[in-house]
Structures are given as C-alpha cells and as structure tokens.
C-alpha positions, 0 to 999 in steps of 0.5 A: 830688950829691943822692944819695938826696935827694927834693924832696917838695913838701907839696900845699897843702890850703884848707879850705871849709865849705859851706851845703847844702840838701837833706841829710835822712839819713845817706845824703845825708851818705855820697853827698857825702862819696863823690862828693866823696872822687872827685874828685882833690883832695879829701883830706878831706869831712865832712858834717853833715844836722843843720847844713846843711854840707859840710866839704872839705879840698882841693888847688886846684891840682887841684880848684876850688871850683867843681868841688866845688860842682858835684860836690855839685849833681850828687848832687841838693843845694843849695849856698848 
C-alpha cells in the first residue's frame, strides 16, 4: 500500500550551553569537543576557552545531560 514510502523520524535535538572551568587553550577545546562528539547523541559541540562554555546540540533520547557532563569531567574540567 506504501510502497517506496520511508517514515523518517527527524531526531529531536535540544540545545544546552554549559559553564566550564579549566579550559585554558585550544587543546582543551578539541579534547571536549572530541569526547563529546563520541558520544552517541551528541550532533554538534562548540567550545570556547575565552568564554568558559561548552555549547552541545543533543538527542536526549540517547544522550542525557548528565552523560554530557560527566563526559566533560572525565577530560579533567569543571562544569558549573
């Protein structure tokens, strides 16, 4: 009856925009922005040294925040 008809459901992606202590350099922005791009979920990571963020576009279907926090701890920073 639907032939050659796809149900594509469209992922739901929120936006958080985290308060990080302990970025200093360009490096620290890539080692967030590689762990969390890791992590099933995630679609998109921006990080800033100079303003203390972390910028993630997520599925929270798949990742929680929680998950996104603890992934930026893991990598030796603060989230406040």
């Amino acid at each position: 009856m639907f032939k050659g008809w796809k149900y594509n459901r469209e992922a739901q992606v929120e936006h958080i925009t985290l308060n990080v202590d302990g970025m200093k350099c360009g490096g620290c922005e890539n080692g967030i922005k590689t762990a969390l791009s890791a992590c099933d979920g995630v679609a998109e990571v921006t990080a800033s040294h100079k303003d203390k963020t972390v910028a993630v576009g997520f599925d929270p279907a798949k990742v929680s925040l929680e998950q996104i926090k603890q992934t930026i701890v893991a990598q030796g920073f603060q989230v406040s």
